[in-house]
C-alpha positions as CSV (number, residue, x, y, z in Angstrom):
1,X,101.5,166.2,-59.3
2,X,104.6,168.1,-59.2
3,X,102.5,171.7,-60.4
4,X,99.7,170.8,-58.0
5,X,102.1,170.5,-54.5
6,X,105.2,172.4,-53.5
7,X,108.8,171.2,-54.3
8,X,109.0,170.3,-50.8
9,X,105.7,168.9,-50.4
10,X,106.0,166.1,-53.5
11,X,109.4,164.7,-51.8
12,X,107.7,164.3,-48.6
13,X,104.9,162.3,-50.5
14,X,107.6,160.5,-52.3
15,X,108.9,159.2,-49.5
16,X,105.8,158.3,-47.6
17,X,105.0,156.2,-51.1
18,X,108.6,154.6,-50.8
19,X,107.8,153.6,-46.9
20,X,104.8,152.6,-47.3
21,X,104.8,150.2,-50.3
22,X,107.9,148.6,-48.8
23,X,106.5,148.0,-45.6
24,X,109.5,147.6,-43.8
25,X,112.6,149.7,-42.3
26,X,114.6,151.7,-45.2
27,X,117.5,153.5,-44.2
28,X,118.0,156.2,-43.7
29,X,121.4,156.5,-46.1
30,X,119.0,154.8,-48.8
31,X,115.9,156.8,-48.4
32,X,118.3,160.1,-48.8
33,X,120.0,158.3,-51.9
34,X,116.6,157.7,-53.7
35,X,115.0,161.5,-53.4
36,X,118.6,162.8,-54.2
37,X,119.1,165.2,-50.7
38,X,120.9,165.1,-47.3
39,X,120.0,163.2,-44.8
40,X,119.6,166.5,-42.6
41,X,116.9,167.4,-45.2
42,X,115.7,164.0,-44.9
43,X,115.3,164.1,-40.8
44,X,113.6,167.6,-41.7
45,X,110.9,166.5,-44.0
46,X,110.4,163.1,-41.5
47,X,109.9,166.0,-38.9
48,X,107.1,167.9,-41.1
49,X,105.5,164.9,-42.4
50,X,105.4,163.6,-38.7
51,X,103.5,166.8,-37.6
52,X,101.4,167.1,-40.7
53,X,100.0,164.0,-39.8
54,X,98.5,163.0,-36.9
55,X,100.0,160.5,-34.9
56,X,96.7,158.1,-35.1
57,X,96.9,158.3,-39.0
58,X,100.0,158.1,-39.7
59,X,104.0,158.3,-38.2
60,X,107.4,157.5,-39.7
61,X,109.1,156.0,-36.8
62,X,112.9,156.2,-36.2
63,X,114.8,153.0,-35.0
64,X,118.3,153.6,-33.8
65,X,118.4,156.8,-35.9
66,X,119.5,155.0,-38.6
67,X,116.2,153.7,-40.0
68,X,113.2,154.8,-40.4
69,X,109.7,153.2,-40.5
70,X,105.9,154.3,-41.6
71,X,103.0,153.0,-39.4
72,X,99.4,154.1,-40.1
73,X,96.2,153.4,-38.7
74,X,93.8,151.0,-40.4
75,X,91.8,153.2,-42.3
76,X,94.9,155.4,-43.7
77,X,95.7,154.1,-47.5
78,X,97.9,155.8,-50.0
79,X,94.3,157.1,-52.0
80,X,94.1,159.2,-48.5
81,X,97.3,160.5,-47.9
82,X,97.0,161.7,-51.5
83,X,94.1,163.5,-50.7
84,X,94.9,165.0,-47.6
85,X,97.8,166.3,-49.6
86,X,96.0,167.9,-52.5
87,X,93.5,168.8,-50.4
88,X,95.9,171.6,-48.3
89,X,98.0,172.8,-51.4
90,X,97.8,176.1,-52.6
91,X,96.5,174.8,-56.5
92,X,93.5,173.3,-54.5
93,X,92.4,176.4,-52.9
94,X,92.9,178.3,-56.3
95,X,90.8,175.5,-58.4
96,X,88.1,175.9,-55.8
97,X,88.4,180.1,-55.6
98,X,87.8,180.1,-59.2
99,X,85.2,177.0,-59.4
100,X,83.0,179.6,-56.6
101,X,83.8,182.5,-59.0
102,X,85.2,184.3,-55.5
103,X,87.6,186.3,-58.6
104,X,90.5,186.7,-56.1
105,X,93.5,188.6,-57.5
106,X,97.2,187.8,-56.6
107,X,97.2,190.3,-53.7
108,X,94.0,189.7,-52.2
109,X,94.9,185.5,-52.3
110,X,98.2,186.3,-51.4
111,X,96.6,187.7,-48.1
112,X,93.9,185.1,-47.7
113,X,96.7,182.6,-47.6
114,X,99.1,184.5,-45.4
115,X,101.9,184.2,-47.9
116,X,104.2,186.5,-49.8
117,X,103.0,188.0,-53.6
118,X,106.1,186.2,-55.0
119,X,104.8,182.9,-54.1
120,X,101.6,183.1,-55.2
121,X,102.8,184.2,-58.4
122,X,105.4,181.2,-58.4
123,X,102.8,178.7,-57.7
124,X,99.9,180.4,-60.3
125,X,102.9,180.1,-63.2
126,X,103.0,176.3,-62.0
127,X,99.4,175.7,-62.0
128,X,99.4,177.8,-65.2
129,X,101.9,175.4,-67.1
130,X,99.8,172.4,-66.3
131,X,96.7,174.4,-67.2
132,X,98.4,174.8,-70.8
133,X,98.9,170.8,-71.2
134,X,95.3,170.3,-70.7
135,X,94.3,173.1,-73.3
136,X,93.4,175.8,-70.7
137,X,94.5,178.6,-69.4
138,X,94.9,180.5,-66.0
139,X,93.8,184.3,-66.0
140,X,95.0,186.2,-63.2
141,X,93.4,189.4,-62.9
142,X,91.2,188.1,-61.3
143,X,92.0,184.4,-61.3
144,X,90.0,182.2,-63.6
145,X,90.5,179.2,-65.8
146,X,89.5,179.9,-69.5
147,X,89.2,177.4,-72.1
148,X,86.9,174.6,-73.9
149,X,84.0,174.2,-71.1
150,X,84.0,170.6,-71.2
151,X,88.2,170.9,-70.6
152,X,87.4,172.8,-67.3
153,X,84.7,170.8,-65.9
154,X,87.2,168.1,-66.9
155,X,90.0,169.4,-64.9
156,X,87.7,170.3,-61.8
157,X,86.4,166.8,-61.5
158,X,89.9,165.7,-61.6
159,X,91.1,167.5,-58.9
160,X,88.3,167.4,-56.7
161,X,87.6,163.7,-56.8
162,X,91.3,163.2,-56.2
163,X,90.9,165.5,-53.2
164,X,88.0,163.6,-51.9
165,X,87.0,162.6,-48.9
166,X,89.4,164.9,-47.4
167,X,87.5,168.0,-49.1
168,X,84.2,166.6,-48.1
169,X,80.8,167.8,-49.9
170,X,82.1,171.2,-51.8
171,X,78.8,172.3,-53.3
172,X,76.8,173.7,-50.1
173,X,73.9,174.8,-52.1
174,X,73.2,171.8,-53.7
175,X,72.3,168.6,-51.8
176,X,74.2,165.7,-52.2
177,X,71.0,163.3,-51.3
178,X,69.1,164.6,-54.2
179,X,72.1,164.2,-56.5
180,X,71.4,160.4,-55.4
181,X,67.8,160.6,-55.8
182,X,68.5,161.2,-59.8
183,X,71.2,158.4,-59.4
184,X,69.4,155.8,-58.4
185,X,66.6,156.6,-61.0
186,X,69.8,156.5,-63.4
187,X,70.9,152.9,-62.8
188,X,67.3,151.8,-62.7
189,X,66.9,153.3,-66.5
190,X,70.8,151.9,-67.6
191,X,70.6,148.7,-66.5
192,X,74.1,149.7,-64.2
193,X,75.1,149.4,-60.6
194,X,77.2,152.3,-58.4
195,X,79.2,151.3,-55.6
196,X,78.9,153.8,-52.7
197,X,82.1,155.3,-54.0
198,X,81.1,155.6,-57.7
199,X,78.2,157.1,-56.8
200,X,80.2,159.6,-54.6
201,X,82.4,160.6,-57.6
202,X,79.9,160.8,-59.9
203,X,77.9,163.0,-58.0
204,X,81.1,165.4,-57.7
205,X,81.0,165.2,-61.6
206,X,77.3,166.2,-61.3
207,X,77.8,168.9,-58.7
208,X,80.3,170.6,-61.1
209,X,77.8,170.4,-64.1
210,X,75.1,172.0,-62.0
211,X,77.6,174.4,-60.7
212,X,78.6,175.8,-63.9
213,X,75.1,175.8,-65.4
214,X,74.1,178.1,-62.3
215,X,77.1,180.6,-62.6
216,X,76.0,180.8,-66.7
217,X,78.9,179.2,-68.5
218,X,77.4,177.0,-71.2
219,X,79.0,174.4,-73.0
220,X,80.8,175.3,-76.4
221,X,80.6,172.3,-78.5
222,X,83.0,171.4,-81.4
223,X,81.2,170.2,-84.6
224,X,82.7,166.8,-84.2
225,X,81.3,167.1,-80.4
226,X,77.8,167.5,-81.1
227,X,77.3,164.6,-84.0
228,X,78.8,162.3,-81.6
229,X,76.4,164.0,-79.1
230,X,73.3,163.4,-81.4
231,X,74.4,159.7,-81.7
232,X,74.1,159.2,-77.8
233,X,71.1,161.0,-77.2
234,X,69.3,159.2,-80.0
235,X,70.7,155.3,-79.3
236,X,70.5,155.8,-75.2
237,X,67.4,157.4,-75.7
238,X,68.3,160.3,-73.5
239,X,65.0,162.3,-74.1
240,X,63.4,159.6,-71.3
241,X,65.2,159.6,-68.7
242,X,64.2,161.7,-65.6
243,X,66.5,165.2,-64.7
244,X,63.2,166.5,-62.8
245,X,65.8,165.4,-59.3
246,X,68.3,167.9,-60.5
247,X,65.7,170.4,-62.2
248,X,64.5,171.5,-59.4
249,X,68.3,172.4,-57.7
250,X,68.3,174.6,-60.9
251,X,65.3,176.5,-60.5
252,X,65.2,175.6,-64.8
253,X,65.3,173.2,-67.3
254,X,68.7,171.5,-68.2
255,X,69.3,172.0,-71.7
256,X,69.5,168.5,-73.8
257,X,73.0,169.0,-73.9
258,X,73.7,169.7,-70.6
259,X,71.5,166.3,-69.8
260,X,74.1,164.4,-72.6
261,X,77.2,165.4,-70.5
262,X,75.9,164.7,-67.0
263,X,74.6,161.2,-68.6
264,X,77.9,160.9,-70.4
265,X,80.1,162.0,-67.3
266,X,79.0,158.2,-66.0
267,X,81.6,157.1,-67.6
268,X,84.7,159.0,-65.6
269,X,83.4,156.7,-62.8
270,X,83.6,152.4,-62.3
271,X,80.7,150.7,-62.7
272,X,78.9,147.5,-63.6
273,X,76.1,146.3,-65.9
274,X,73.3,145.1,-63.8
275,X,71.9,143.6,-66.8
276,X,73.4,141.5,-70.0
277,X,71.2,143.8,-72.2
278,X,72.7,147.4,-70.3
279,X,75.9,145.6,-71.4
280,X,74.5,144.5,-75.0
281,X,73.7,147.8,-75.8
282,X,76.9,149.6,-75.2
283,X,78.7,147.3,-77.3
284,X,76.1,147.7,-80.3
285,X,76.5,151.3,-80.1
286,X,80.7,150.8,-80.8
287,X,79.8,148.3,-83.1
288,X,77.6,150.8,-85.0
289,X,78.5,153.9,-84.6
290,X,82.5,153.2,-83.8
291,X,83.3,149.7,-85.3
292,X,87.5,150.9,-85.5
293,X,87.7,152.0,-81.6
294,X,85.4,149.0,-80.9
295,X,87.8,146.4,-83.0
296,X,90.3,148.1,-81.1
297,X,89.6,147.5,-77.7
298,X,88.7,143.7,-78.9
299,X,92.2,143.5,-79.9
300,X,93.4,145.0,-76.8
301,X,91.7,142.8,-74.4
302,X,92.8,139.9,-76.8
303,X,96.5,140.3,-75.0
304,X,95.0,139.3,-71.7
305,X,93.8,135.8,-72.9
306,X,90.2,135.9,-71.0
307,X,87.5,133.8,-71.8
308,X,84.3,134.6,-73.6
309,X,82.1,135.1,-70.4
310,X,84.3,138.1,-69.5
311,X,85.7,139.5,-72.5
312,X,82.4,141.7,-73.1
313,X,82.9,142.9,-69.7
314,X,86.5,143.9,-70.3
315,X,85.8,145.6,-73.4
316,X,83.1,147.6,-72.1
317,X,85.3,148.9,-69.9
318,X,87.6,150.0,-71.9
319,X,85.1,151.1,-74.5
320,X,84.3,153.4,-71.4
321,X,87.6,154.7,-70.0
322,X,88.4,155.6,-74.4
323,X,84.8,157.5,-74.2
324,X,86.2,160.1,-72.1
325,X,88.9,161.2,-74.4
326,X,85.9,161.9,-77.0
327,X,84.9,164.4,-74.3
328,X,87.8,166.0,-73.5
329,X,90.2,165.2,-76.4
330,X,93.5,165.6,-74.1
331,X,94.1,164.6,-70.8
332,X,97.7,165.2,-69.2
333,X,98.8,163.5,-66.7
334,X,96.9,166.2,-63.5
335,X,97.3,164.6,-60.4
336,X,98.6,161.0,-60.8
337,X,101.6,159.8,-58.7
338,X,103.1,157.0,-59.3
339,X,103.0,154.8,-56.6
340,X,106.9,154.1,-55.6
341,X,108.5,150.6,-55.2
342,X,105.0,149.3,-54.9
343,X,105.9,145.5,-56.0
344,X,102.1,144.6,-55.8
345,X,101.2,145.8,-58.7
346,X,100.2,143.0,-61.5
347,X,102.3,142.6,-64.1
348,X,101.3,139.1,-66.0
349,X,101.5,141.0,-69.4
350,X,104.8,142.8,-70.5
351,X,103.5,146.7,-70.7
352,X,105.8,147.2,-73.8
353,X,103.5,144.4,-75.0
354,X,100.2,146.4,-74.4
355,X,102.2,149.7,-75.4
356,X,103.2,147.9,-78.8
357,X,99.6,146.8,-79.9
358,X,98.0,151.0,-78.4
359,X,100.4,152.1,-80.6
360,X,99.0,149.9,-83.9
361,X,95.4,150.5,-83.1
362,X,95.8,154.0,-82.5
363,X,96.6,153.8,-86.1
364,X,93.4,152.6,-87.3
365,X,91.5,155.9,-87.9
366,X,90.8,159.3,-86.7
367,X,88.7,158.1,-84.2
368,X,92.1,156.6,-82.3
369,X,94.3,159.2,-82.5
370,X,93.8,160.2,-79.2
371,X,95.8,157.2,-77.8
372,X,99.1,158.6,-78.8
373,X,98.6,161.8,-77.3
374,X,97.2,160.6,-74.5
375,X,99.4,157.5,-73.8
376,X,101.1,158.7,-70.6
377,X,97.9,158.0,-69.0
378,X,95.7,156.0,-71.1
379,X,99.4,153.2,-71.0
380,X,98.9,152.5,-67.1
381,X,95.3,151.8,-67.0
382,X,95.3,150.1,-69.8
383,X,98.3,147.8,-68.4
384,X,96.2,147.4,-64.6
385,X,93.0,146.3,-66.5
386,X,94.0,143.4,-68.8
387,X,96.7,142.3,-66.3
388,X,93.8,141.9,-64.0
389,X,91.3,140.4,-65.9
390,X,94.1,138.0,-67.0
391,X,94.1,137.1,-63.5
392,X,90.7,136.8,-63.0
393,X,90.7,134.3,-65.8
394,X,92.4,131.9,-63.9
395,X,90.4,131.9,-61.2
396,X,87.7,130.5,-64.1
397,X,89.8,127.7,-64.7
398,X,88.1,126.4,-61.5
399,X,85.0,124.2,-61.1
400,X,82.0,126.9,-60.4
401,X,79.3,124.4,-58.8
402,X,76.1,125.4,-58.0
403,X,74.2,123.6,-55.4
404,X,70.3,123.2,-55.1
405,X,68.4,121.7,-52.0
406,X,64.6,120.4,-52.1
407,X,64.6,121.2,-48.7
408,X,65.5,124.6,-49.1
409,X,68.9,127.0,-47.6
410,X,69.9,125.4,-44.7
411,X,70.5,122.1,-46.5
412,X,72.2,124.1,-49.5
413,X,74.9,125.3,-46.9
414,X,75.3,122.1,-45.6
415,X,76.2,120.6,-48.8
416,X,78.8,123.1,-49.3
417,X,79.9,122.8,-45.9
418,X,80.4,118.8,-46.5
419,X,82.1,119.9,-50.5
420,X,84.6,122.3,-48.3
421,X,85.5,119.3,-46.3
422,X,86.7,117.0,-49.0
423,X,87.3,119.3,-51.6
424,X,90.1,122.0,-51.9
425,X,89.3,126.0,-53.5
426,X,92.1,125.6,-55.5
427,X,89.5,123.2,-57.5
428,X,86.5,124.4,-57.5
429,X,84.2,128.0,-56.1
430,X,80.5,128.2,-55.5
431,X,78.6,130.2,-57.3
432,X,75.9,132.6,-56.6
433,X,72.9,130.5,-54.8
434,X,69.6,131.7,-56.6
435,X,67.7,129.0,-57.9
436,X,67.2,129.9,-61.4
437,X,67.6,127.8,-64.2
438,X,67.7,129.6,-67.2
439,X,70.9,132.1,-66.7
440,X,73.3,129.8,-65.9
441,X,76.4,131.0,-64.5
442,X,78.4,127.6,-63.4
443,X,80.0,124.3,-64.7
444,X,78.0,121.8,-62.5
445,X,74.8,121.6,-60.4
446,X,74.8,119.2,-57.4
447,X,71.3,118.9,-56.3
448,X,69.5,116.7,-53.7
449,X,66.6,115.7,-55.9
450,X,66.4,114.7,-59.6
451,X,65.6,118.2,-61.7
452,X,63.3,117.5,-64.2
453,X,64.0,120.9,-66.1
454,X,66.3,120.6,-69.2
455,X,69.6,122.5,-68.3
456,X,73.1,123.6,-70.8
457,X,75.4,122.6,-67.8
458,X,75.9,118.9,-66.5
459,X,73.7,117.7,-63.2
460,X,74.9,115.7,-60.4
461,X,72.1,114.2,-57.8
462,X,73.5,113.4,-54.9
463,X,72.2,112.2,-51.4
464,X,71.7,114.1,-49.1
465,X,73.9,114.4,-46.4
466,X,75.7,112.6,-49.4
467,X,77.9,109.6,-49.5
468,X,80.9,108.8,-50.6
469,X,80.0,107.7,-53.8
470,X,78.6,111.1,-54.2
471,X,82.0,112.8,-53.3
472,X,83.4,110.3,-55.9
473,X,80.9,111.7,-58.7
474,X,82.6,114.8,-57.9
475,X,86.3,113.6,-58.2
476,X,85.6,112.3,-61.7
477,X,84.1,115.3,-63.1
478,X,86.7,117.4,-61.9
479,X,89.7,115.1,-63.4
């Protein structure tokens, strides 16, 4: 993040991450102390952070001069303030510059942004450097990033999903709703499910493939690159799905390639399997094609203790976030800030723990190598994930009851209405209502009328409203 901002621009978000993950008054003395400058500089960046912002998004407030305080509007998270950062810094407007192929020199950007030769040359060295860790490089007569293909449209995605949605909708020639179109024609043929912000980031990932189709730069495949590619387009079957959406942006037809990387660029995004065979599938593909990275991530999600139900889901997952690093091969650490003295991070499992067992599987063949040179980043995602899913496995350790009505909803909700009265949800949750029998997602069924259908999970049949022998049925099977 450091190469991305200004000197002066990263303190500032360094302190607006200390103030606001403490949520409460910091001194002044120890706000100074922790970014290591005066407290006159301090008063000065709490001036330019103050009129950066608006006063309806966000203001650090001074109390008695001698403490200071952040309060934000309700929509105003960290994710935004990030954005809004990245989203006016010089590295931003260059990315973009080069991304439109505007081929700006020093002088003439210099000019555009009303700032001295000197300083654009300081802060194209910067972006330069962090270029180099991601295997690129940044021409500047006239300013361009060179490299791998894939690298590139790695390091734009990066950038301008982090900027996002300050940035707004940066590809004006190509409509965002069609984008969706082919999306949700996507999820249908997976088997998957986008949240409104997945889909939003993976149709920036989209909008840079079709970007750099249109301004003719191909991809340039490795070997290794295109077996692996010839795998996924034979087991997912690639050929069949529909790029007729995006086609016709193109005025052409997208190369099979170029239909691989959009498909595969799924995967830089969160995302669920709609369907136990969408997950099935992914998981035979490790198991076949990469049993060492898929015994891997088994292990992995073996620290976090979570039950069978979930551990496919938590594999996948990290199946996933490892499948990028097959793309791009090295990823340093772009635009992440760590998120200071924020204490509500998760932390049920030691990360030395997690780091330990990276380190041994990254041992187990070629095809894990990438861990150690990635482990800067790959370490805290890793860490987040299984400490979550560890917590989500508690929550299991509750009674999921699913209740059935003969007389249809509004009995159903009076049931767990009359459950909620005598029953605590530190013992038991209600799972989803649908009425089917033969997916069974719960530990008990409490129904108002015998069920004739044979069932793998125990049934109660209680009265309805029910009596309190039937709330004693329940005590029991809970103890």
């Amino acid at each position: 993040m450091q190469k991305i901002l200004t000197k002066s621009d990263y303190r500032q978000l360094r302190l607006i991450s200390l103030l606001f993950f403490k949520n409460e008054y910091v001194s002044k003395k120890e706000a100074a102390n922790y970014l290591e400058i005066s407290e006159l500089t301090l008063n000065k960046d709490i001036t330019g952070i103050n009129n950066f912002f608006s006063e309806e998004t966000l203001e650090i407030q001074t109390y008695k001069a001698k403490w200071i305080f952040l309060s934000r509007d309700n929509k105003t998270n960290f994710s935004l303030i990030t954005a809004t950062m990245i989203y006016n810094s010089q590295a931003y407007r260059i990315a973009l510059s080069t991304l439109n192929e505007d081929k700006e020199t020093p002088t003439s950007f210099a000019n555009k942004e009303y700032i001295s030769k000197s300083l654009i040359y300081n802060k194209l060295e910067e972006l330069d450097n962090l270029l180099a860790e991601n295997r690129l490089i940044l021409n500047k007569t006239p300013i361009e990033i060179l490299g791998n293909e894939l690298s590139i449209r790695f390091f734009y995605f990066h950038i301008f999903d982090r900027s996002n949605p300050r940035s707004g909708w940066l590809f004006k020639e190509i409509p965002r709703e069609q984008i969706y179109t082919y999306i949700y024609k996507m999820e249908k043929f997976l088997g998957v499910r986008l949240s409104p912000i997945a889909k939003n980031d993976y149709a920036i990932a989209i909008g840079i493939h079709l970007k750099r189709i249109q301004t003719n730069h191909p991809l340039d495949l490795t070997e290794k690159q295109l077996i692996y590619w010839q795998q996924i387009i034979h087991f997912f079957e690639i050929e069949k799905m529909d790029f007729t959406d995006l086609e016709s942006l193109l005025s052409q037809k997208i190369t099979l390639n170029e239909r691989s990387i959009i498909y595969l660029s799924l995967f830089l995004v969160s995302f669920t399997y709609s369907k136990t065979e969408s997950l099935n599938r992914i998981l035979n593909y490790y198991k076949t094609f990469r049993p060492m990275r898929y015994k891997a991530a088994e292990e992995l999600v073996g620290l976090s203790n979570v039950d069978e139900k979930d551990s496919k889901f938590v594999t996948a997952n990290l199946l996933s976030f490892f499948g990028k690093y097959t793309l791009v091969g090295k990823t340093a650490y772009i635009l992440e800030i760590e998120e200071y003295e924020n204490k509500n991070k998760i932390n049920q499992i030691d990360e030395q723990k997690i780091e330990k067992k990276l380190l041994e599987v990254s041992t187990y063949s070629k095809d894990l190598e990438f861990i150690r040179e990635n482990m800067k980043a790959i370490l805290p995602y890793v860490h987040e994930l299984l400490n979550i899913s560890s917590l989500l496995s508690q929550q299991h350790e509750k009674l999921h009851l699913k209740v059935i009505s003969k007389h249809g909803y509004m009995w159903e909700e009076l049931l767990r209405y009359q459950i909620r009265q005598n029953f605590s949800e530190e013992y038991l949750v209600f799972s989803n209502n649908n009425n089917v029998l033969d997916d069974i997602d719960c530990d008990l069924i409490i129904t108002d009328f015998p069920i004739s259908e044979k069932t793998s999970v125990e049934i109660l049949t209680w009265n309805s409203p029910p009596t309190n022998l039937d709330f004693e049925m329940l005590r029991n099977f809970i103890k």
